[in-house]
Residue, then its C-alpha position, 0 to 999 in steps of 0.5 A: x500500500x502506497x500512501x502520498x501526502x498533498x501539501x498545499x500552502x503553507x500554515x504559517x501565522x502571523x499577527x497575532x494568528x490572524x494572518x497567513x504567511x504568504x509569498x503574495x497576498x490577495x488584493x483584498x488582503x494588507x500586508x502590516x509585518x513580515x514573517x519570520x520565513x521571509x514572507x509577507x504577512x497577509x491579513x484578510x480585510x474582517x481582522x484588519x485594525x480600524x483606522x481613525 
């Protein structure tokens, strides 16, 4: 028996685990820190901070 894994994306968090850590965020998405890894810090519009 032959058993394969899919690794699709990765699952790096950031900010407080309210971002993903991506190589391009979505064009909805901001970009507030870098990761660790190197990546961008991608933060989906519904956890972005308000700005006042």
């Amino acid at each position: 028996m032959t058993v394969s894994t899919l690794c699709l994306g990765s699952t790096e968090r950031c900010w407080n685990s309210r971002g993903i850590c991506r190589e391009q965020c979505y064009r909805s998405e901001k970009i507030y820190i870098f990761c660790p890894s190197g990546k961008l810090c991608c933060v989906k519009p519904k956890n972005q901070p308000l700005v006042t």
